[in-house]
DOMARBA-922197 format. One record per residue: x, y, z of N, C-alpha, C in turn; residue number from 1; chain; residue in three letters. Coordinates in Angstrom, 2 decimals. Example, Ala and Ser with C-alpha at 12.3 -4.5 7.8 and 13.67 -1.06 7.14 Angstrom:
BEGIN
VODREN;13.19;-5.69;7.80;12.30;-4.50;7.80;13.20;-3.30;7.80;1;A;ALA $
VODREN;12.85;-2.25;7.08;13.67;-1.06;7.14;12.90;0.03;7.87;2;A;SER $
***
This chain:
BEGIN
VODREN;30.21;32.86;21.17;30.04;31.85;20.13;30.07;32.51;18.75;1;A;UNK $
VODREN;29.36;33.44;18.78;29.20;34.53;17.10;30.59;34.86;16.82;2;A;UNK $
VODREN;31.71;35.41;17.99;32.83;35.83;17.38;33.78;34.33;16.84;3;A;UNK $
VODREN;33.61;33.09;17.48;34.36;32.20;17.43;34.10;31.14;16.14;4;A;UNK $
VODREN;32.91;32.05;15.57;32.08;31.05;13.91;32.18;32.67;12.89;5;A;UNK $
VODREN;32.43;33.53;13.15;32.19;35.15;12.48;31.20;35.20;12.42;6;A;UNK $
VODREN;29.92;34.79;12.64;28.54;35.45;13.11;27.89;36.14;13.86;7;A;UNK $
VODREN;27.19;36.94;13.48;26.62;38.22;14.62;25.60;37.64;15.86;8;A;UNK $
VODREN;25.44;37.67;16.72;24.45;37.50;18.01;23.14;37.50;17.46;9;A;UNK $
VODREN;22.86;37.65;16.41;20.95;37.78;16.19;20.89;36.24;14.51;10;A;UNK $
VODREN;22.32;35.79;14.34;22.43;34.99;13.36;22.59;33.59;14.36;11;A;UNK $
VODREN;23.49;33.66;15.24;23.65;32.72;15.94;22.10;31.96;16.76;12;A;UNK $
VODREN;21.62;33.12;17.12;20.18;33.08;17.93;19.12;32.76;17.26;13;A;UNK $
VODREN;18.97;32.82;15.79;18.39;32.18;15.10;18.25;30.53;14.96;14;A;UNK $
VODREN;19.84;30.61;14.82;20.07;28.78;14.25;20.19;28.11;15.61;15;A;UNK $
VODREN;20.61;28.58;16.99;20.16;27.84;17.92;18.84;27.63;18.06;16;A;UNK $
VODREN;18.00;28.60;17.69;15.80;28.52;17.38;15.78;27.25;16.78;17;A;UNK $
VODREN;16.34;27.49;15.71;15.62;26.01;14.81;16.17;24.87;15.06;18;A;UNK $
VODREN;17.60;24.71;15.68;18.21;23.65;16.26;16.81;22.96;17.44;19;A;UNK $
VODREN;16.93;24.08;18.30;15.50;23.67;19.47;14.48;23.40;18.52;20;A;UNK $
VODREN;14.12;24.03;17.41;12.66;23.57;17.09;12.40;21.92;16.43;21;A;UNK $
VODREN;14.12;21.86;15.90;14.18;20.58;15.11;13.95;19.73;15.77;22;A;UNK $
VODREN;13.97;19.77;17.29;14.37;18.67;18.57;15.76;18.56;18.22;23;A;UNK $
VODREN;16.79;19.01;17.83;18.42;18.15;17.74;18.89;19.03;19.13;24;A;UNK $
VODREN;18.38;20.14;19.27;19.34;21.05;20.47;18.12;20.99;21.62;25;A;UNK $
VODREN;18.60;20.01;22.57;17.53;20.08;24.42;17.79;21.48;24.76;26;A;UNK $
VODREN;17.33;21.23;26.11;17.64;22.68;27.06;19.23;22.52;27.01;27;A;UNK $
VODREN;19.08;23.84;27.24;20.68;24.16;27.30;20.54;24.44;29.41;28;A;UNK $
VODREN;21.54;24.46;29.79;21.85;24.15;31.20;23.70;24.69;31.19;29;A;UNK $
VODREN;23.23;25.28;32.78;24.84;25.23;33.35;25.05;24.47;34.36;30;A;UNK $
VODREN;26.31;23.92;34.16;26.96;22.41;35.08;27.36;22.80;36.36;31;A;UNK $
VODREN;26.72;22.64;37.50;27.15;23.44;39.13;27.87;21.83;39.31;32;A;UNK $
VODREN;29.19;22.49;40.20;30.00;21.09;40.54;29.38;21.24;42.03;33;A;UNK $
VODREN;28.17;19.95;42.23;27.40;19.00;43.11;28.70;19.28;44.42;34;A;UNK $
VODREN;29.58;19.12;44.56;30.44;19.25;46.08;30.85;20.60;46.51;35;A;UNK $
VODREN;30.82;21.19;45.35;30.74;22.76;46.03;29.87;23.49;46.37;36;A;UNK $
VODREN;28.52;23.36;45.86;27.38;23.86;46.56;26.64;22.97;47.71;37;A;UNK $
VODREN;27.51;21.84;47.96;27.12;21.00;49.36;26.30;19.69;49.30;38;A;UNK $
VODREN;26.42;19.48;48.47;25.69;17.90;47.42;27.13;16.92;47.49;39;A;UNK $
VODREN;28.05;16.45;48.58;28.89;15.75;48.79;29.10;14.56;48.53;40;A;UNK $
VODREN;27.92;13.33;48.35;27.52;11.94;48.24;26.80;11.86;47.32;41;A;UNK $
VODREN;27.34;10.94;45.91;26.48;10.91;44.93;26.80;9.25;45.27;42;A;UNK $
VODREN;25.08;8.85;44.66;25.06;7.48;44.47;24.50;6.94;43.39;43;A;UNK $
VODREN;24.48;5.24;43.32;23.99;4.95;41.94;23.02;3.72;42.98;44;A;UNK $
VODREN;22.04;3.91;42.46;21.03;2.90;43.13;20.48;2.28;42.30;45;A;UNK $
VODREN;19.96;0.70;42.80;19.79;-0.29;41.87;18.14;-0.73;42.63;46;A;UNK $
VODREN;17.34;-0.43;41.50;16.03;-0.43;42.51;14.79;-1.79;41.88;47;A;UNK $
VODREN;14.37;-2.69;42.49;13.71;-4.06;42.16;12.09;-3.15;42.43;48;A;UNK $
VODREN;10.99;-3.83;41.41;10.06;-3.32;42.40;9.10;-4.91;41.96;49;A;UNK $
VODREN;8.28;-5.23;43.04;7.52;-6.27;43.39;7.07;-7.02;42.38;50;A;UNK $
VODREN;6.14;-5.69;41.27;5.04;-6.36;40.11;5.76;-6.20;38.77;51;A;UNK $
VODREN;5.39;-6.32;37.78;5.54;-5.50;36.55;4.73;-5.52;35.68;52;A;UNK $
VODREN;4.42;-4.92;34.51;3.54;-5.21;33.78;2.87;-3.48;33.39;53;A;UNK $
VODREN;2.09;-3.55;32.70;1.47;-2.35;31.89;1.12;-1.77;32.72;54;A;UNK $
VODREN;1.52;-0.32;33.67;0.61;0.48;34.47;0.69;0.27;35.85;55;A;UNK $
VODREN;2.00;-0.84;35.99;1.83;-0.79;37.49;3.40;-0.29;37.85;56;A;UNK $
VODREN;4.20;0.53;37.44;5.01;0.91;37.38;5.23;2.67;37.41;57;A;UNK $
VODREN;3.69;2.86;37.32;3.07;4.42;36.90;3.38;5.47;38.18;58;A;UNK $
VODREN;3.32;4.40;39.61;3.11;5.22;40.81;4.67;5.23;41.28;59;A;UNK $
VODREN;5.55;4.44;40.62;7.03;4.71;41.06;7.69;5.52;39.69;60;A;UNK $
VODREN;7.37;5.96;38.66;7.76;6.19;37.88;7.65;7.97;38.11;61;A;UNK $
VODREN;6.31;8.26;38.77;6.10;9.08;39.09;6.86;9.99;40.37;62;A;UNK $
VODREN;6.50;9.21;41.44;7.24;9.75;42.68;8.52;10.24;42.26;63;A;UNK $
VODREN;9.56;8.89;41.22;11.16;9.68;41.06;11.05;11.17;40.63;64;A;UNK $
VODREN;10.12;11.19;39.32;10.23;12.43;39.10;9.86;13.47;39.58;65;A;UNK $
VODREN;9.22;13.54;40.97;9.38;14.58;41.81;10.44;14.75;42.96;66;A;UNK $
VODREN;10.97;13.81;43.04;12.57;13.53;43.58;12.98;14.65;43.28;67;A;UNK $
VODREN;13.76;15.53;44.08;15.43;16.45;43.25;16.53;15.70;43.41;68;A;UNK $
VODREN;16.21;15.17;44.51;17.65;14.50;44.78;18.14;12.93;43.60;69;A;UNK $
VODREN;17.02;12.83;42.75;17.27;11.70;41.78;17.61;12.70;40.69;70;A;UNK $
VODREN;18.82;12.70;40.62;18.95;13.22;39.08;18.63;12.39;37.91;71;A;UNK $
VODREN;19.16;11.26;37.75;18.86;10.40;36.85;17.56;9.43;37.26;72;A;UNK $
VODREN;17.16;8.21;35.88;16.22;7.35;36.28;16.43;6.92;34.98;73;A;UNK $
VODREN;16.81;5.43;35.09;16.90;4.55;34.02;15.98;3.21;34.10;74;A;UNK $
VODREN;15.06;3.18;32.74;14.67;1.52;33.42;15.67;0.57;32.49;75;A;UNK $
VODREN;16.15;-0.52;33.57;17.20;-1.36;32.65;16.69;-2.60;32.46;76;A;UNK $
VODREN;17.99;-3.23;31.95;17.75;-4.72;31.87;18.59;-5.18;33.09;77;A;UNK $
VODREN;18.51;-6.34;33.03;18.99;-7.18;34.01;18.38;-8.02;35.88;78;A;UNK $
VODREN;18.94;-7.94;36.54;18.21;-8.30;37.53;17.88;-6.86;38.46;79;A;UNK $
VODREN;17.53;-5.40;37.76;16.80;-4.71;38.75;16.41;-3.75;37.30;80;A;UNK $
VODREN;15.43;-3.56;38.36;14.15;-2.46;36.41;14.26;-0.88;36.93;81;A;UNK $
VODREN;15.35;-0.57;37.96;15.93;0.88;37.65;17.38;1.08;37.78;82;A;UNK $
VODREN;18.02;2.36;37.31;19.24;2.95;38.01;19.24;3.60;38.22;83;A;UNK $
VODREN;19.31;4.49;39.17;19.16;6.26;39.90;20.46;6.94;40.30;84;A;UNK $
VODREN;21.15;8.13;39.29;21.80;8.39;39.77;21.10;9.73;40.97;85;A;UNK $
VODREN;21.55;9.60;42.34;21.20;10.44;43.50;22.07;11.27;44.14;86;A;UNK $
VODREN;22.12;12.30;44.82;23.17;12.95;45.00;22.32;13.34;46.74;87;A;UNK $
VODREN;23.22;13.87;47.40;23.16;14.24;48.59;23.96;15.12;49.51;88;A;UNK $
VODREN;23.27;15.61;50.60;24.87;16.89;51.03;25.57;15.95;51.83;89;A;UNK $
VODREN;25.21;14.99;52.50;26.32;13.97;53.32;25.14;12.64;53.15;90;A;UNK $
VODREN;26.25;11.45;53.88;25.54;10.15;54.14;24.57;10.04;55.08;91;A;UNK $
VODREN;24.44;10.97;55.75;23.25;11.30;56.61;21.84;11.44;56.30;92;A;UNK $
VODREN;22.05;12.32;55.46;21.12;12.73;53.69;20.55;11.82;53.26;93;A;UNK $
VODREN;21.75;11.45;52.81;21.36;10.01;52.07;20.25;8.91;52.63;94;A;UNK $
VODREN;20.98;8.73;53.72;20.51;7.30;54.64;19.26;8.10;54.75;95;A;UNK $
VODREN;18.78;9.14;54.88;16.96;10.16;55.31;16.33;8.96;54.29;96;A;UNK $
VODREN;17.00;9.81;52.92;16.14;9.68;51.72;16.11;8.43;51.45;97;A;UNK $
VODREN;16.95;7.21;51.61;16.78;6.11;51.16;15.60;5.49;51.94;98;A;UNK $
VODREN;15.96;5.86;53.18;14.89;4.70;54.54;13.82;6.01;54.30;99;A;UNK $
VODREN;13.62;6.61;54.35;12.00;7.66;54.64;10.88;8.00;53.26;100;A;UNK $
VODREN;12.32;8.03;52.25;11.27;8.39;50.93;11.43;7.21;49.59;101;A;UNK $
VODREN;12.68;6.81;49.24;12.74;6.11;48.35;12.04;4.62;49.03;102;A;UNK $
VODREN;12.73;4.46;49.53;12.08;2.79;49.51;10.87;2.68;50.49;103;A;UNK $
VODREN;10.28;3.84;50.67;9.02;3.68;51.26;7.89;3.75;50.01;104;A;UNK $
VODREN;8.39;3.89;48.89;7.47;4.16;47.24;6.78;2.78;47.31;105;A;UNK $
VODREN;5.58;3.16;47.02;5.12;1.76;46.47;5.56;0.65;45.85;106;A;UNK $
VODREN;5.72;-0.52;45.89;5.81;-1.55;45.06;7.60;-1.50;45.21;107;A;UNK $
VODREN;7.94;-0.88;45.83;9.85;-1.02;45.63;9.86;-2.61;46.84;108;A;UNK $
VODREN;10.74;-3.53;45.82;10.52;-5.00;46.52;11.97;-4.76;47.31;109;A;UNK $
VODREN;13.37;-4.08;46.20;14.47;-4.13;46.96;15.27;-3.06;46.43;110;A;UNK $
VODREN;16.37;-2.76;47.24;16.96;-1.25;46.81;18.48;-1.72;47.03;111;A;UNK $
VODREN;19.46;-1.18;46.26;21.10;-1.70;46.95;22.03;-0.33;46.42;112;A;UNK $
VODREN;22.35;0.47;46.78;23.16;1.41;46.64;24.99;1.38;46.29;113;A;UNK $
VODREN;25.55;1.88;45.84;26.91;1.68;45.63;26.96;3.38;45.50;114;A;UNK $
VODREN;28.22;3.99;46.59;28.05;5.50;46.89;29.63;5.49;46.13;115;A;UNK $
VODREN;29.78;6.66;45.76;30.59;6.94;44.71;31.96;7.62;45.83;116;A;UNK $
VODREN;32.81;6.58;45.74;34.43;7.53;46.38;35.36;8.41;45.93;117;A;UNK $
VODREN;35.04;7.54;44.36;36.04;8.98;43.69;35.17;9.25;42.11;118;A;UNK $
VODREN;35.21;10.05;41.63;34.82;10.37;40.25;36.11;10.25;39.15;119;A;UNK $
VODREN;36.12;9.85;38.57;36.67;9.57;37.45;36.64;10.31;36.34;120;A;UNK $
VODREN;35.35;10.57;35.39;35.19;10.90;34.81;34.03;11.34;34.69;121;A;UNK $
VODREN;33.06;12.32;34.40;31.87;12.90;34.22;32.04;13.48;32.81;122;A;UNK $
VODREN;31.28;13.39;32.27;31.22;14.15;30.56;29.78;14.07;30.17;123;A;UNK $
VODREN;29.46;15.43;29.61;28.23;15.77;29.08;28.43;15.55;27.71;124;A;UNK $
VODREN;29.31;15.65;27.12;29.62;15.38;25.68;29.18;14.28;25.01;125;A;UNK $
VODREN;28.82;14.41;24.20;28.25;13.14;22.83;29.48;12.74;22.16;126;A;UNK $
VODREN;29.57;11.23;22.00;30.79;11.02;20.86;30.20;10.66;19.75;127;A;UNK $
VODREN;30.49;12.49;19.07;30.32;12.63;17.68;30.40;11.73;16.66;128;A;UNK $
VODREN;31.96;11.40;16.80;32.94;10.90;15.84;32.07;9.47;15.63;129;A;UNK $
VODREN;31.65;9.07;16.48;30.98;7.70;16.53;29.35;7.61;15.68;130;A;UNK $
VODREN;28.87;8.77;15.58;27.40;8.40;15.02;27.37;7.97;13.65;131;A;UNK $
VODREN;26.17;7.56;13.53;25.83;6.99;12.13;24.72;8.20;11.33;132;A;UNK $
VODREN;24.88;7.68;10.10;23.29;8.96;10.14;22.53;8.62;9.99;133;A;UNK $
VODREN;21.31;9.91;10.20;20.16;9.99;10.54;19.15;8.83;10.33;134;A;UNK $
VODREN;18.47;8.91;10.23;17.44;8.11;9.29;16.18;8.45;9.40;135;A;UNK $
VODREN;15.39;8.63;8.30;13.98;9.56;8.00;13.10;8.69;8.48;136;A;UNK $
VODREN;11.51;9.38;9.44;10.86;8.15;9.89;10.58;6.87;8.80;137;A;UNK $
VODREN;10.24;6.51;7.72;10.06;5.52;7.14;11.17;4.02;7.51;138;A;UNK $
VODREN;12.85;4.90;7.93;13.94;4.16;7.84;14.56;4.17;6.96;139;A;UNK $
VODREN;14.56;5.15;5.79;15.32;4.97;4.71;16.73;6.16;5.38;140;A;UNK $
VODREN;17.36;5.71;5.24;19.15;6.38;5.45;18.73;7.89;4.77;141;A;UNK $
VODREN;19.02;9.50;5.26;18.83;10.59;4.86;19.96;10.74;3.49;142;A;UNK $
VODREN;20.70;9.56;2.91;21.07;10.25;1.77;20.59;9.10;0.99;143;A;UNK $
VODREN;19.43;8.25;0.92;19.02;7.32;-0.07;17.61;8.07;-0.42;144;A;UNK $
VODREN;17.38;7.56;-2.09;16.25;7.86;-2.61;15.47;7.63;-2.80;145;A;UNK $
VODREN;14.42;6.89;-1.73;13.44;5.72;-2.09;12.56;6.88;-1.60;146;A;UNK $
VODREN;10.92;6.05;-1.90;9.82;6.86;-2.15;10.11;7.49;-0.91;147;A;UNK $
VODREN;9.32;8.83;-1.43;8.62;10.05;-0.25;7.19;9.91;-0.25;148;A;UNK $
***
């Protein structure tokens, strides 16, 4: 990266620091392609659960995140209050984790899966080109001059 900006390795390592400290730069991560290390069946699951309301959502919110096999966890709108993307080494896998651990979670009323045949497209990338800017907590736009 230092040779591809003309910066030295201890300049670069700096401004990635304060990038992380700003919160703008997460963990950094390397991308393992899921079918070559034996993770064959990825799915997207659509998950209902019984109650809702302040705090009763705490004991499924929880369990996902000790999941590995849930990479993702979205709460949405519409007619189900998650999306999970899940991955697995075969449908065998799968079918364990759906009938033994996922939908044995508390309060899960209904579960419906759609398993992925082909991939299309995967991208970690942000579209740049598309953002707006910032805006300072108050809400004032970072190039307007209203009180500080």
């Amino acid at each position: 990266l230092g040779e591809r900006v003309h910066l030295s390795a201890s300049q670069i390592s700096r401004r990635i620091q304060r990038l992380q400290d700003s919160g703008l730069l997460g963990q950094c991560v390397t991308l393992l392609p899921a079918a070559r290390i034996g993770l064959t069946v990825t799915a997207f699951t659509r998950v209902s659960l019984e109650r809702h309301g302040e705090g009763r959502n705490d004991a499924f919110d929880a369990a996902v995140q000790a999941m590995p096999e849930v990479l993702e966890c979205h709460s949405v709108t519409g007619p189900y209050d998650y999306l999970l993307r899940i991955v697995a080494a075969d449908l065998e896998s799968f079918a364990k984790f759906m009938m033994n651990r996922l939908m044995r979670l508390p309060g899960v009323r209904s579960v419906e899966s759609s398993v992925v045949l082909q991939e299309l497209k995967r991208t970690t990338a942000l579209p740049l080109g598309q953002t707006r800017p910032a805006t300072h907590p108050r809400g004032a736009a970072s190039g307007s001059h209203g009180p500080v």
